[in-house]
Phi, psi and omega in degrees: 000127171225218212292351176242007153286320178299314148008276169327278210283358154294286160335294184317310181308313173310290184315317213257353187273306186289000210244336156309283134015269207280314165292338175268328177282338172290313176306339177213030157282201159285144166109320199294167177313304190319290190310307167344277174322321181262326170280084208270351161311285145359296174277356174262323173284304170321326177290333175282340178262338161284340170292330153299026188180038166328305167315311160287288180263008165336303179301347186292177172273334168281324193305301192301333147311301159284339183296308178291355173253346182289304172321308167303333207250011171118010183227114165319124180323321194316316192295323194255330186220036183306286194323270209316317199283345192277285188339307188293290169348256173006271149008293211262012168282000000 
């Protein structure tokens, strides 16, 4: 091998050492589902601000994070976006 195959193959390794990184810290980083679940401030404040716009931020990538770790931890969607969403239910029965 010589020196600028190690070169290459350095590189490569470093791009594929950050890209690894950079995919496991989006997963338990801030904002992730993971993070949620050990935060509970966070994650309650986040719920209150997708509760003021359900329809718009239900989809987000944060709502939808906190919505699924407030579950995992043992708390229903209901419990969190009851008023707008039941009311709207409710309405089209």
């Amino acid at each position: 091998m010589n020196k600028s195959e190690k070169i290459v193959l350095i590189i490569m390794l470093a791009v594929s050492l950050v890209m690894i990184w950079i995919m496991l810290s989006k997963e338990t980083g801030p904002g992730s589902q993971t993070w949620y679940q050990h935060h509970d401030t966070e994650r309650n404040a986040q719920l209150a601000i997708c509760k003021t716009n359900p329809f718009e931020l239900a989809t987000t990538e944060p709502c939808v994070n906190a919505l699924r770790a407030n579950k995992i931890r043992g708390k229903g969607i209901a419990d969190i976006m009851d008023a707008p969403m039941l009311e709207l239910e409710r309405k089209n029965e």
